[in-house]
N, CA, C and O of each residue as an XYZ file, in Angstrom:
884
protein
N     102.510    -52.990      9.530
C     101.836    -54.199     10.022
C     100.775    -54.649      9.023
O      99.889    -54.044      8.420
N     101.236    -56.126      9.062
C      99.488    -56.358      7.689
C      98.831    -57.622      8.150
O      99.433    -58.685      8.302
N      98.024    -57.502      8.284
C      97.013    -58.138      8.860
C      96.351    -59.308      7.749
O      95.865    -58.792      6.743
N      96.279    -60.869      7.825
C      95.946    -61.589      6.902
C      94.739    -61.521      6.826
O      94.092    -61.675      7.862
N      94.017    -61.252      5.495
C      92.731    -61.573      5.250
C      92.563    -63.209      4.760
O      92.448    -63.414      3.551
N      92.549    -64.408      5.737
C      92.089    -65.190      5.797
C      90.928    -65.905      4.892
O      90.899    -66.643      3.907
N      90.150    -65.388      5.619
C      88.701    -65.780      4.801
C      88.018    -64.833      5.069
O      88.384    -64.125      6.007
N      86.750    -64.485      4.311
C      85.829    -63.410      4.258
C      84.621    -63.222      3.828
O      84.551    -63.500      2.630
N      83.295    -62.751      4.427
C      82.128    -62.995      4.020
C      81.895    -61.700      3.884
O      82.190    -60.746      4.604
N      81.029    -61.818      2.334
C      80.379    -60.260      2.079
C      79.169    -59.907      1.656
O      78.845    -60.693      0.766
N      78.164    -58.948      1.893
C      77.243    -58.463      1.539
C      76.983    -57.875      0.972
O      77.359    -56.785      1.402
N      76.331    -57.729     -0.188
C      76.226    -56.642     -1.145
C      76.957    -56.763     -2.496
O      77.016    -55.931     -3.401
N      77.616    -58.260     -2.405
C      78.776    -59.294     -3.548
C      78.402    -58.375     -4.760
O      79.295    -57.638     -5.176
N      77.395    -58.346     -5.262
C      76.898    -58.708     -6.747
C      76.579    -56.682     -6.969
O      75.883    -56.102     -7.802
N      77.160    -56.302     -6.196
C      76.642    -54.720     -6.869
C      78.153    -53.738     -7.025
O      79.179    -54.262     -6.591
N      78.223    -52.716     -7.476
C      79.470    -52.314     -8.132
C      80.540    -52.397     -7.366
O      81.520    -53.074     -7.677
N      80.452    -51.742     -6.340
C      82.032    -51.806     -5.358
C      82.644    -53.678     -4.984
O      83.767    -54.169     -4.869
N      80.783    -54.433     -4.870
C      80.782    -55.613     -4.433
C      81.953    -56.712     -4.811
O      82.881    -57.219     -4.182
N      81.412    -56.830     -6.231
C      82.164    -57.647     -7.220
C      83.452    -57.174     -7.489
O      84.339    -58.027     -7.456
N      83.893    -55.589     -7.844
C      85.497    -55.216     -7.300
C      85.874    -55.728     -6.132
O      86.826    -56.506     -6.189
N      85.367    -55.503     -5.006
C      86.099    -56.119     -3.529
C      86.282    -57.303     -4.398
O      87.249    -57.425     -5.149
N      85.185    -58.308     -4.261
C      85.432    -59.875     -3.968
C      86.456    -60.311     -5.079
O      87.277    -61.181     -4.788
N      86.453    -59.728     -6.394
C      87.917    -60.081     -7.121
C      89.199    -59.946     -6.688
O      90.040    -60.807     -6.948
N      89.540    -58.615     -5.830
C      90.545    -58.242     -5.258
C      90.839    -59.265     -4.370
O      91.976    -59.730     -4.290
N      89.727    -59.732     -3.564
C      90.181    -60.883     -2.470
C      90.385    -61.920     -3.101
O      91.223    -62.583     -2.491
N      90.042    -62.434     -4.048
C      90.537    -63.523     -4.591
C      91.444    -63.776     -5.421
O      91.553    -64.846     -6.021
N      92.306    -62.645     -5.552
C      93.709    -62.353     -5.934
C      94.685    -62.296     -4.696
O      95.899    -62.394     -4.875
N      94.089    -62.122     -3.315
C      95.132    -62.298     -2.766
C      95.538    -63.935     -2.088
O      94.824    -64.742     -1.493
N      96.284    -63.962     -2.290
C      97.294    -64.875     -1.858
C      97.280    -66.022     -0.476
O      97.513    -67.230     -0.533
N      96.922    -65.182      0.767
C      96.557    -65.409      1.892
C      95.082    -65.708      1.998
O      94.771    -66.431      2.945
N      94.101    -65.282      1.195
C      92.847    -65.504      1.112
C      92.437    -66.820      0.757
O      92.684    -67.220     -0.380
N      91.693    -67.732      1.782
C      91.408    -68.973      1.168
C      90.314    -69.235      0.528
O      90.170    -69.899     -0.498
N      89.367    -68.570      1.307
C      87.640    -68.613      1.000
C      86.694    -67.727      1.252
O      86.311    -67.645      2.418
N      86.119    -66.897      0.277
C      85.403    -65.882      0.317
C      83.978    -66.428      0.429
O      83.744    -67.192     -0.508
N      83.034    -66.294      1.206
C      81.782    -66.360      1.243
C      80.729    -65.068      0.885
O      80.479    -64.200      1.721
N      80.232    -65.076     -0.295
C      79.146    -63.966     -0.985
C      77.617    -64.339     -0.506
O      77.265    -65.514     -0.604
N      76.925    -63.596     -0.114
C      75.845    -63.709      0.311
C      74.803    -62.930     -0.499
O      74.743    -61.700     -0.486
N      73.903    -63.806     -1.278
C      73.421    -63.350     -2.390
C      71.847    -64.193     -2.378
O      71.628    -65.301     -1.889
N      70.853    -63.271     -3.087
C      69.648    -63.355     -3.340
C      69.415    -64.216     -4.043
O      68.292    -64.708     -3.925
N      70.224    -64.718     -4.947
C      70.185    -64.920     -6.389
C      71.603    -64.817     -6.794
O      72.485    -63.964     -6.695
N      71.414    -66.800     -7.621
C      73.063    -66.460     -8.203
C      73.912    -65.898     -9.237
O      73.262    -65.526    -10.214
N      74.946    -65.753     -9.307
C      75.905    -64.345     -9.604
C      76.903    -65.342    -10.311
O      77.816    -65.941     -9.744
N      76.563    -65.418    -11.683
C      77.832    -66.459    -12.530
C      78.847    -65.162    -12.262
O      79.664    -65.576    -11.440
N      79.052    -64.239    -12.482
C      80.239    -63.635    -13.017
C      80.913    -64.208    -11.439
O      81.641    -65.199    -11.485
N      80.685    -63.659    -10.308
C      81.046    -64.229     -9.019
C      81.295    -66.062     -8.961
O      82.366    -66.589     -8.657
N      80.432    -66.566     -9.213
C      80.594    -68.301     -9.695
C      81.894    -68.620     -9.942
O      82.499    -69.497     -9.325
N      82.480    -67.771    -11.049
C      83.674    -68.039    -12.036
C      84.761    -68.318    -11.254
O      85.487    -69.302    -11.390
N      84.916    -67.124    -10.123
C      86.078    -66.962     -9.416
C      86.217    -68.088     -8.097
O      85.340    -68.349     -7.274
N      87.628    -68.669     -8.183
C      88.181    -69.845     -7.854
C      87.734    -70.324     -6.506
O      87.334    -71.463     -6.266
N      87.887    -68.941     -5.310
C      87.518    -69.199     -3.887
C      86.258    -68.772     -3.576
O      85.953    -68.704     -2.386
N      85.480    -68.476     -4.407
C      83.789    -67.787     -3.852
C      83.077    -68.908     -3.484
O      83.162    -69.735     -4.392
N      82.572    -69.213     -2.783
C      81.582    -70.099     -2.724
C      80.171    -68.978     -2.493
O      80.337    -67.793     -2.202
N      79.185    -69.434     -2.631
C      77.310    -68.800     -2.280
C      76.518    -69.276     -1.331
O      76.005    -70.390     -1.448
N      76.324    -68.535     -0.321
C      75.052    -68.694      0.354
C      73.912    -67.752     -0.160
O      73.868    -66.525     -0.236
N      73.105    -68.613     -0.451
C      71.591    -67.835     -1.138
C      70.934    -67.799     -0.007
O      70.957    -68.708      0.824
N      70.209    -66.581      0.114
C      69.175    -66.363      1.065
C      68.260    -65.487      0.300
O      68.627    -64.797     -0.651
N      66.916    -65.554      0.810
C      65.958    -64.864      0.036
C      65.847    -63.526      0.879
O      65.455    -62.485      0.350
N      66.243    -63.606      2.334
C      66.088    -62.739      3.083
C      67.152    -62.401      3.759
O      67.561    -63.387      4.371
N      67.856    -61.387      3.957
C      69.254    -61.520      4.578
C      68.802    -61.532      6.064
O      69.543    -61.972      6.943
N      67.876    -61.162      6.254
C      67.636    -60.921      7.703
C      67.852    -62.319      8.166
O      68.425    -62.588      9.222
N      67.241    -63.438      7.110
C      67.606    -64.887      8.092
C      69.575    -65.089      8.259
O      70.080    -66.035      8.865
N      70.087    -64.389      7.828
C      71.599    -64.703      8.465
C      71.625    -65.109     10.122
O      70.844    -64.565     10.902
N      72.422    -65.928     10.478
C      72.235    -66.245     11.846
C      73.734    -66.261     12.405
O      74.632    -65.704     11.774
N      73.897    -66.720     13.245
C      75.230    -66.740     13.837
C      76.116    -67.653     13.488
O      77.337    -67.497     13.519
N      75.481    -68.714     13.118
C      76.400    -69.917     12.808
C      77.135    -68.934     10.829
O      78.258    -68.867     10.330
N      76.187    -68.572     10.516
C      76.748    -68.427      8.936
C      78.034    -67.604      9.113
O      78.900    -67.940      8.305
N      78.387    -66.636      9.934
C      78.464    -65.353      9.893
C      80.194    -65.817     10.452
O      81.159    -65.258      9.931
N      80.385    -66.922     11.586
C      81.004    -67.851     12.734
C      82.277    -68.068     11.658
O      82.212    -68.704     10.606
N      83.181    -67.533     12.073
C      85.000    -68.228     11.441
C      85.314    -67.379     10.620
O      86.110    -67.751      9.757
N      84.750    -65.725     10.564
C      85.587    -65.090      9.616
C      86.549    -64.288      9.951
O      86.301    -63.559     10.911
N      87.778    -64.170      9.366
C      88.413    -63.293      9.454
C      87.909    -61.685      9.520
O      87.613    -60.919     10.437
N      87.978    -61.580      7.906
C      86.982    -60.552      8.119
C      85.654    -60.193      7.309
O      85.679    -60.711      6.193
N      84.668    -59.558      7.524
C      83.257    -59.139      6.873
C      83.085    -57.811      6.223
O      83.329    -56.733      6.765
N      82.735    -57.951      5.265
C      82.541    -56.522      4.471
C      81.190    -56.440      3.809
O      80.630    -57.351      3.199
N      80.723    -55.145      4.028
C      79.513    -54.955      3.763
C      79.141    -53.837      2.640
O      79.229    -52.618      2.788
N      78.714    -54.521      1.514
C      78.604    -52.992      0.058
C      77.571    -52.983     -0.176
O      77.201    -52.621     -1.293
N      76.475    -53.475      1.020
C      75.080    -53.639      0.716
C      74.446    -51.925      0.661
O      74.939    -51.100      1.431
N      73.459    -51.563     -0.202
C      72.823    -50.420     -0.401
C      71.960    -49.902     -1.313
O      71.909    -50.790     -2.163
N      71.303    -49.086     -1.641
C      70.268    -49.554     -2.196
C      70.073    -47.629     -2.682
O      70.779    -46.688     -2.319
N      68.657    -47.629     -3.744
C      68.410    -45.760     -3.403
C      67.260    -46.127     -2.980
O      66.891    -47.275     -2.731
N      66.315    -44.547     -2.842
C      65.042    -44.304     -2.733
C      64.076    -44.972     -3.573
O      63.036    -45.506     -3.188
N      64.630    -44.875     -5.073
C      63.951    -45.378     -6.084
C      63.840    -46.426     -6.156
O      62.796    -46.697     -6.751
N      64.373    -47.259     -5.860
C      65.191    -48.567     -5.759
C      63.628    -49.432     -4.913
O      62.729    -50.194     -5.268
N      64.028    -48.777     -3.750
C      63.391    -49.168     -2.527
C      61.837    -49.263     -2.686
O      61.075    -50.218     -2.530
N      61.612    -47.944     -3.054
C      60.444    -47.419     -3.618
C      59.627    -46.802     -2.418
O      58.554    -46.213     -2.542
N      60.280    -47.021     -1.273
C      59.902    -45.519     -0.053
C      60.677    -45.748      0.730
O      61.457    -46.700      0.721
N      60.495    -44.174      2.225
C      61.692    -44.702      2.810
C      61.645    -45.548      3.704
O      62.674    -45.714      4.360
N      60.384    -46.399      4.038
C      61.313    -47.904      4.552
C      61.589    -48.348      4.020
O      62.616    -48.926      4.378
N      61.139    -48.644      2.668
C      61.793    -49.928      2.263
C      63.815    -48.986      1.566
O      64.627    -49.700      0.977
N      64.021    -47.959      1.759
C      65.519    -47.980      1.593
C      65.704    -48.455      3.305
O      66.251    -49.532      3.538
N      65.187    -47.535      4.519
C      66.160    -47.868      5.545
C      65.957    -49.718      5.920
O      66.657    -50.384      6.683
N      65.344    -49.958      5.492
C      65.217    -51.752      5.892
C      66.408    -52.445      5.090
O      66.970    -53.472      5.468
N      66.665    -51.847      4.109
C      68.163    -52.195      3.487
C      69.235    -51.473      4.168
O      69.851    -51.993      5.098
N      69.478    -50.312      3.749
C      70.490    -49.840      4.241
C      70.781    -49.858      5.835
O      71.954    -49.784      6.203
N      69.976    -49.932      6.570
C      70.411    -49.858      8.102
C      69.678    -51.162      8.391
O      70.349    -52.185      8.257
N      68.500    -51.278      8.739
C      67.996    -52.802      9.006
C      68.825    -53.821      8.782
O      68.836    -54.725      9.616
N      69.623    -53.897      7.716
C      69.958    -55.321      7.411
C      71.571    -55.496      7.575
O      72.197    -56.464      8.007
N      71.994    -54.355      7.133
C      73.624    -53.618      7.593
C      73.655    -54.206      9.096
O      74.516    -54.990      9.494
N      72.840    -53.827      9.685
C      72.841    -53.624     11.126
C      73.090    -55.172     11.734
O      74.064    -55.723     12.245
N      71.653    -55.617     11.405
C      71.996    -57.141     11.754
C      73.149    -57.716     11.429
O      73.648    -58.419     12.309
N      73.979    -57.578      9.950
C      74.443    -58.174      9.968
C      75.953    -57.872     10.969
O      76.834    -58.729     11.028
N      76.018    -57.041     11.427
C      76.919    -56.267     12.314
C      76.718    -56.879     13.672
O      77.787    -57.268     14.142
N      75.493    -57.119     14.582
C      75.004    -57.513     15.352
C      75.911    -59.226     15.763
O      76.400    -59.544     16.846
N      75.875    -59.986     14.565
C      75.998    -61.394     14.318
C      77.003    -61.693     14.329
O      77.210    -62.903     14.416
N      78.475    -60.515     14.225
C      79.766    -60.385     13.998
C      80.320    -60.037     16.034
O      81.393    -60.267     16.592
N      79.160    -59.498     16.520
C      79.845    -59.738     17.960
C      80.530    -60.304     18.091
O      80.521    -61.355     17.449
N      81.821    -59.980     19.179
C      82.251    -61.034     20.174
C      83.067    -61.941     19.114
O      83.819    -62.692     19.735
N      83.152    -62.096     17.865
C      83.856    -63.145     17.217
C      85.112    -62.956     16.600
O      85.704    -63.896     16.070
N      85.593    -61.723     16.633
C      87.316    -61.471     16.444
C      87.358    -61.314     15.015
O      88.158    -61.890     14.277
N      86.212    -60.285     14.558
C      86.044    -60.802     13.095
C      86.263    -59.151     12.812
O      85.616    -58.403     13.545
N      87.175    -58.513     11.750
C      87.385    -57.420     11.041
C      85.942    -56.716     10.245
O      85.543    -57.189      9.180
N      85.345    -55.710     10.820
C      84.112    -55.494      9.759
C      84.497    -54.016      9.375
O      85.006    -53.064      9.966
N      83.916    -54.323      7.844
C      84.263    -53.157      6.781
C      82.859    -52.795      6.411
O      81.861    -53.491      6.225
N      83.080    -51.445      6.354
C      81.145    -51.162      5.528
C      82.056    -50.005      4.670
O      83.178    -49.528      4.839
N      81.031    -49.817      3.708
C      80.542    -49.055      2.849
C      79.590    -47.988      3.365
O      78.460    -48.347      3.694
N      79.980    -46.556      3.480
C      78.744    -45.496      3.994
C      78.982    -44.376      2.656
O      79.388    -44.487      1.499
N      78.579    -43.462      3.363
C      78.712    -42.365      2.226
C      79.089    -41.010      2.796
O      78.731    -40.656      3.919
N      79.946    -40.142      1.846
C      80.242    -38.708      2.285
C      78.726    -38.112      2.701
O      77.799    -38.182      1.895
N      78.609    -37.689      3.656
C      77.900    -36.729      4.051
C      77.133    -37.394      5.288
O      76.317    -36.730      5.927
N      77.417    -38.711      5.602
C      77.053    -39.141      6.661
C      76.711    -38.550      8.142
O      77.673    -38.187      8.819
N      75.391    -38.431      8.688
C      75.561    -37.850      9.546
C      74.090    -38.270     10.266
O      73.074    -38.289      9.572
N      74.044    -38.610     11.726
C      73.133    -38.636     12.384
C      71.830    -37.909     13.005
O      70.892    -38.321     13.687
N      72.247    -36.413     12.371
C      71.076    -35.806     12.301
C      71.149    -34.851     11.413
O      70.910    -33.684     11.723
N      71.517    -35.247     10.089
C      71.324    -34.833      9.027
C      69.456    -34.456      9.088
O      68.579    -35.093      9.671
N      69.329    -33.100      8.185
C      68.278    -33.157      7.612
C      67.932    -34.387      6.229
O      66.824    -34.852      5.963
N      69.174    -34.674      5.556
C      68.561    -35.011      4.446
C      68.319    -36.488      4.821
O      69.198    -36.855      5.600
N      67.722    -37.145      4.630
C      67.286    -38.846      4.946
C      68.294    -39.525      4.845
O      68.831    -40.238      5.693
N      68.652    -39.261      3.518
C      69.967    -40.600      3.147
C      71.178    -40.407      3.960
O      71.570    -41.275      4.740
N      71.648    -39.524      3.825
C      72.909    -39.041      5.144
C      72.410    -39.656      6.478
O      72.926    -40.463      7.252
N      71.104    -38.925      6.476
C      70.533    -39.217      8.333
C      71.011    -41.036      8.602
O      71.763    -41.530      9.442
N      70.036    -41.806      7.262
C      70.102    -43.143      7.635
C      71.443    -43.457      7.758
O      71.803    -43.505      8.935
N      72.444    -43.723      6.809
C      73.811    -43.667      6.860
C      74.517    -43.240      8.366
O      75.145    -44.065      9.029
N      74.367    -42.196      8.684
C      74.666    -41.644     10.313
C      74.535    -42.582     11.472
O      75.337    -42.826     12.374
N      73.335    -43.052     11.237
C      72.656    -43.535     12.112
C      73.284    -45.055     12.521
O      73.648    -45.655     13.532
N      73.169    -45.269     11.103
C      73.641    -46.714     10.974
C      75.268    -46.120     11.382
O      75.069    -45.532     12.446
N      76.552    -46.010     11.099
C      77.709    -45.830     11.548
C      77.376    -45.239     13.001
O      78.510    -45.488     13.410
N      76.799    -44.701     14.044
C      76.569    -44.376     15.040
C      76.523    -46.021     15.810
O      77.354    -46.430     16.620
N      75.584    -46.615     15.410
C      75.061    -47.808     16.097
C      75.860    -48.562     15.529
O      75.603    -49.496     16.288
N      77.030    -49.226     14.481
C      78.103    -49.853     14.195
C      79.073    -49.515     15.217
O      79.809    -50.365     15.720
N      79.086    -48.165     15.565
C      80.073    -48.008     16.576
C      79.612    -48.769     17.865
O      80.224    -49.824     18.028
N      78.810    -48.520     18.678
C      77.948    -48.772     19.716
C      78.252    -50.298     19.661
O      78.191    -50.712     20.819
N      78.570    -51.366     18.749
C      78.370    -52.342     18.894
C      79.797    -53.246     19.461
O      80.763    -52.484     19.495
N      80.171    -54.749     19.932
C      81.119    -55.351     20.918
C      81.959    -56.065     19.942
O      82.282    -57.251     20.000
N      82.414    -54.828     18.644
C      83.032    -55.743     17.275
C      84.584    -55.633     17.915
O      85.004    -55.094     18.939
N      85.259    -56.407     16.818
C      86.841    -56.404     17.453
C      87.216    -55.332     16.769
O      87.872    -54.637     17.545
N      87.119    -54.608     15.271
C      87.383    -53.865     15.060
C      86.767    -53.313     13.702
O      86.342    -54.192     12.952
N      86.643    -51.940     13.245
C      85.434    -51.354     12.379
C      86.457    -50.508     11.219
O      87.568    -50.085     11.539
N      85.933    -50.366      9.981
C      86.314    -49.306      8.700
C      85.152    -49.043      8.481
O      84.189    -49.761      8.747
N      85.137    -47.814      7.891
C      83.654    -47.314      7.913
C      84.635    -46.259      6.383
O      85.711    -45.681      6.231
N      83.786    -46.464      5.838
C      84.531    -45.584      4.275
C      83.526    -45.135      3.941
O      82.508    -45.828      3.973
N      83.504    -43.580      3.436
C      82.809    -42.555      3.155
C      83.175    -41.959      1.628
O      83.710    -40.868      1.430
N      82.666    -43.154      0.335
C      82.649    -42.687     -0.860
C      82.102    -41.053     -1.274
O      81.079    -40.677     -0.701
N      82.516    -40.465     -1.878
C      81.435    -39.304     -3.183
C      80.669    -40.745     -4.240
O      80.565    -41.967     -4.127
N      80.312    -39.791     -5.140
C      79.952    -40.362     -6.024
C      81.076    -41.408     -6.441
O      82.300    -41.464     -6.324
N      80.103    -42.191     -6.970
C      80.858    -43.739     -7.792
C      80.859    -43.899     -9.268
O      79.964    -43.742    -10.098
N      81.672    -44.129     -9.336
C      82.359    -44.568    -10.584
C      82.416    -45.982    -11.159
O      83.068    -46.894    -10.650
N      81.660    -46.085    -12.287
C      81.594    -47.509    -13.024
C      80.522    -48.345    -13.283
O      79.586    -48.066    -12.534
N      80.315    -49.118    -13.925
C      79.230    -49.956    -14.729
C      78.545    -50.398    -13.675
O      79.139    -51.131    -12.883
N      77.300    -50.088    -13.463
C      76.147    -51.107    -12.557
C      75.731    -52.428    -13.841
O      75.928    -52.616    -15.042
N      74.973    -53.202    -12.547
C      74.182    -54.220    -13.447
C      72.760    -53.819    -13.564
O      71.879    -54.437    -14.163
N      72.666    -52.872    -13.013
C      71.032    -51.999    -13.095
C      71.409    -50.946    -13.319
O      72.563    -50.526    -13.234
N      70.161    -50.227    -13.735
C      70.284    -48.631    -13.865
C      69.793    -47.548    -12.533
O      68.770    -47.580    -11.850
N      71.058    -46.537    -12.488
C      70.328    -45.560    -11.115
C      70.987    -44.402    -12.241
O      72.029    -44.135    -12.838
N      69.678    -43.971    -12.073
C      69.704    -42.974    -13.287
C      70.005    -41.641    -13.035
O      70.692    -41.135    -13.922
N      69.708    -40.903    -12.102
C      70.933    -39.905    -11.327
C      71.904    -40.533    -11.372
O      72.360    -40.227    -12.474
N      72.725    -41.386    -10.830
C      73.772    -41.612    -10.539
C      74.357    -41.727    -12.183
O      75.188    -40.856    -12.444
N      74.141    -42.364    -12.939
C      74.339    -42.286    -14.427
C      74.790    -41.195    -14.611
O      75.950    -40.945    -14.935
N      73.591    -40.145    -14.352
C      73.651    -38.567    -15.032
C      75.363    -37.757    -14.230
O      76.202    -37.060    -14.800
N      75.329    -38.155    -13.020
C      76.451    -37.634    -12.065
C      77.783    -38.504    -13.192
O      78.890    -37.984    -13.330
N      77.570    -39.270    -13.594
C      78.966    -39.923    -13.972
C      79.208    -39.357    -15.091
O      80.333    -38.884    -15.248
N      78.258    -39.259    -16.121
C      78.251    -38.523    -17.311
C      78.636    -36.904    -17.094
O      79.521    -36.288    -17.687
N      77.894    -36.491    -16.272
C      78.457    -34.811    -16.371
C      80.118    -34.874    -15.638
O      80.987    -34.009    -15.742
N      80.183    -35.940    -15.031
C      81.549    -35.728    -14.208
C      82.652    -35.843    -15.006
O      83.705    -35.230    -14.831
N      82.302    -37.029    -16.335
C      83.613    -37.256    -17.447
C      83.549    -35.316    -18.512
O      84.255    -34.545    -19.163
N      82.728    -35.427    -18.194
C      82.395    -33.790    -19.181
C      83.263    -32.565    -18.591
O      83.847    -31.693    -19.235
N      83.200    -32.712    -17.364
C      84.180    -31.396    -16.291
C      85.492    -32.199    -15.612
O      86.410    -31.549    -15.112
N      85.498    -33.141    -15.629
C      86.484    -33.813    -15.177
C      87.636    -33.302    -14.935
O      88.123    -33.045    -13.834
N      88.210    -33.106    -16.274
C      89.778    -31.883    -15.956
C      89.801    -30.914    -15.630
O      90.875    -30.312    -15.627
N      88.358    -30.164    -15.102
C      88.275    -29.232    -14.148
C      88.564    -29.266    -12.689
O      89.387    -28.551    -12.118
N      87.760    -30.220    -12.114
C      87.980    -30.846    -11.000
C      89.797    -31.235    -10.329
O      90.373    -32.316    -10.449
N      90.362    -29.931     -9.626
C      91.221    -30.400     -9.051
C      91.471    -31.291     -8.378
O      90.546    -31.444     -7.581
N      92.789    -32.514     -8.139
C      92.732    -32.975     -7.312
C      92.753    -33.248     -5.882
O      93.799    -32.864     -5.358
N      92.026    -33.724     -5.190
C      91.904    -34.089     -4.305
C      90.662    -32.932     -3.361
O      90.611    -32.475     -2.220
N      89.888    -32.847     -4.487
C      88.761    -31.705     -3.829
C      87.702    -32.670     -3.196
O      87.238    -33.521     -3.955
N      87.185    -32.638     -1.672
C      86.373    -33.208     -1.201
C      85.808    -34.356     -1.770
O      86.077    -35.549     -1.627
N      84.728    -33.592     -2.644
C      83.481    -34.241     -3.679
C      83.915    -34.696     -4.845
O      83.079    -34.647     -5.748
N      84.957    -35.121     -5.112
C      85.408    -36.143     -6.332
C      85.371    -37.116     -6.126
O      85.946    -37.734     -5.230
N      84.419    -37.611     -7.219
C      83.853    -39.071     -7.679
C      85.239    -40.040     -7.470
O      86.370    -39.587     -7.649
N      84.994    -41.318     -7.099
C      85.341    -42.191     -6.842
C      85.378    -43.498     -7.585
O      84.206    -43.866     -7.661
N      86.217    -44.435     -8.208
C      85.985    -45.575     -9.042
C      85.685    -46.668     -7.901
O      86.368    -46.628     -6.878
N      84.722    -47.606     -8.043
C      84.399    -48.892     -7.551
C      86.031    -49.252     -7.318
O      86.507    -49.009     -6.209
N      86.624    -49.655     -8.050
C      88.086    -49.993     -7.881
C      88.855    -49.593     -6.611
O      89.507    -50.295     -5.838
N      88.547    -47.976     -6.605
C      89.415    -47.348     -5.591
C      88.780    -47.799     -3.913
O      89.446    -47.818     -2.877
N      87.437    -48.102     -4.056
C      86.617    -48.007     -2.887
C      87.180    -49.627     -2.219
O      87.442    -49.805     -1.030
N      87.270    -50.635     -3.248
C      87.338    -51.732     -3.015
C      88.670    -52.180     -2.259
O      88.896    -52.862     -1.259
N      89.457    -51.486     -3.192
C      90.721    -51.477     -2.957
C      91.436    -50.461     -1.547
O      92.568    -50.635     -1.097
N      90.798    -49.792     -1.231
C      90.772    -49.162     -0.007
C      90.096    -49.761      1.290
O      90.141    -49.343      2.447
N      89.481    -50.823      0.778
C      88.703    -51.654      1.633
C      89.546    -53.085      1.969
O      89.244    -53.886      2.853
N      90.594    -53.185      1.102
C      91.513    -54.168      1.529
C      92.539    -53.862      1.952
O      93.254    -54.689      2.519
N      92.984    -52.263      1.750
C      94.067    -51.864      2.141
C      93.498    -51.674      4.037
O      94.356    -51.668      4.920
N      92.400    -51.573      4.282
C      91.760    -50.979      5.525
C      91.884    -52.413      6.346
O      92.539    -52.395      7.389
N      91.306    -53.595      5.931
C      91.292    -54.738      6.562
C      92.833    -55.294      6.712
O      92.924    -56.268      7.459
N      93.889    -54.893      6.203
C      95.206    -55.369      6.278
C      96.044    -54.686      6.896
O      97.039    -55.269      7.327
N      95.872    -53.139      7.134
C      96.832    -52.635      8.174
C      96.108    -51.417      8.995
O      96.564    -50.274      8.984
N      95.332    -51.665      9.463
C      94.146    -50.951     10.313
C      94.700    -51.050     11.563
O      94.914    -52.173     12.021
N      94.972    -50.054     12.202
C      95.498    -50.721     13.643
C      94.437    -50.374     14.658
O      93.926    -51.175     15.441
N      94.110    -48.828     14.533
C      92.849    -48.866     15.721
C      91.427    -49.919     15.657
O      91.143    -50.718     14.764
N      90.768    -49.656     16.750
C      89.717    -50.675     16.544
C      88.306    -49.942     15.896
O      87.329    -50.682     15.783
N      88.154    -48.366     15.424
C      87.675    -47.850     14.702
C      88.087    -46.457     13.934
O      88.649    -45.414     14.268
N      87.452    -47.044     12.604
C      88.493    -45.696     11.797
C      87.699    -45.571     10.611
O      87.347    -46.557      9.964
N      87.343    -44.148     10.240
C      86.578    -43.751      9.447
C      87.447    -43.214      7.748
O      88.223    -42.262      7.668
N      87.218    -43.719      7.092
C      87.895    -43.548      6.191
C      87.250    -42.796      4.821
O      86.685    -43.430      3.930
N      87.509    -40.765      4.812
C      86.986    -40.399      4.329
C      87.391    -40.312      2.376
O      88.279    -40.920      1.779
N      86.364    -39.337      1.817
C      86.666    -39.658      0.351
C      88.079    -38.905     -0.189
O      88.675    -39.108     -1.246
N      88.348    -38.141      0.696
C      89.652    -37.720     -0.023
C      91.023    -39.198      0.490
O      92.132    -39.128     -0.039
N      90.719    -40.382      1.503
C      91.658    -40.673      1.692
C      91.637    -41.651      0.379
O      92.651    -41.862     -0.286
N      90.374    -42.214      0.092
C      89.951    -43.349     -0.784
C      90.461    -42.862     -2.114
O      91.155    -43.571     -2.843
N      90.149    -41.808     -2.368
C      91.012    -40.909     -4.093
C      92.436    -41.038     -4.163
O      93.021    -41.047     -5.246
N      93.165    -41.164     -2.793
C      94.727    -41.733     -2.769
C      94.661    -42.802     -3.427
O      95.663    -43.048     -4.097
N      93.316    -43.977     -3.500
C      94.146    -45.352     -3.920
C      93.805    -45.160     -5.339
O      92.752    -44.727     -5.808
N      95.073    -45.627     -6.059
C      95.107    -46.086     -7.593
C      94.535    -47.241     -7.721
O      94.457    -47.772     -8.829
């Protein structure tokens, strides 16, 4: 069964998995109009044929009308500690704003995809898991028509900023790489594969929630 991705609004456009999704959708066929929701505009995103931009300075102002006629919504919004520069200001990204925008997708027959992470868990000791948990806990809880929830390892591929652990993880990972059997839990992941698992999820998903962990996402080429 495959399910048309129509049209589609996304969050988080302009960051690594982001800009993989939204190319992929605009290669497909059935896709008429992608809506990117962005801070600030994104020529490389510009270029491509069906993107159009809503700029907001604040995502929190998303409202119902923006959100109103999509097929489906995908979310690659996320952020680190460092990033943030404490932990509210990561959970006000990562769950605060995730959340809302989940909230706004009620009731409207609209496919929502997020982005979480391996180790997700609601009462994790470690913060970032915890928030992550928390947030997929309360995604569930919510009156959507239907949910993907994908649980990357580490990522794979060029940022437009620097996260400098994450750098260091990519670098030691090309170094042991052909050590790493396949399909072991904690193997890194390409933006590509995540994206692309994120369209394979919105097109033949049949339950109305389904968690999609990192060994299934290392299946996609």
């Amino acid at each position: 069964m495959t399910n048309s991705i129509q049209n589609a609004i996304v969050i988080g456009a302009n960051g690594l998995v982001g800009q993989q999704l939204v190319k992929q959708l605009n290669q497909l066929p059935e896709c008429k109009n992608i809506t990117v929701v962005l801070r600030r505009p994104c020529s490389e995103l510009n270029r491509l044929e069906k993107v159009q931009t809503l700029l907001l300075e604040d995502f929190l102002l998303l409202n119902d009308e923006d959100v109103s006629g999509y097929s489906h919504a995908f979310s690659c919004l996320g952020t680190t500690l460092k990033k943030a520069g404490s932990k509210q200001g990561f959970y006000a990204v990562d769950y605060t704003i995730n959340a809302h925008f989940a909230e706004l997708l009620q009731a409207k027959g609209t496919h929502y995809i997020l982005v979480s992470a391996l180790g997700a868990e609601a009462k994790s000791a470690v913060f970032y898991n915890r928030v992550k948990g928390e947030l997929e806990q309360y995604i569930e809880s919510l009156d959507l028509d239907k949910v993907s929830i994908l649980r990357p390892s580490l990522l794979l591929g060029e940022r437009n900023e620097q996260r400098r652990l994450e750098d260091l993880g990519q670098k030691l990972y090309l170094k042991i790489s052909r050590f790493i059997p396949d399909h072991f839990t904690y193997k890194p992941v390409s933006a590509t594969q995540v994206a692309h698992t994120m369209v394979e999820a919105a097109q033949s998903q049949i339950h109305k929630f389904q968690i999609y962990d990192n060994l299934q996402i290392q299946k996609t080429k």
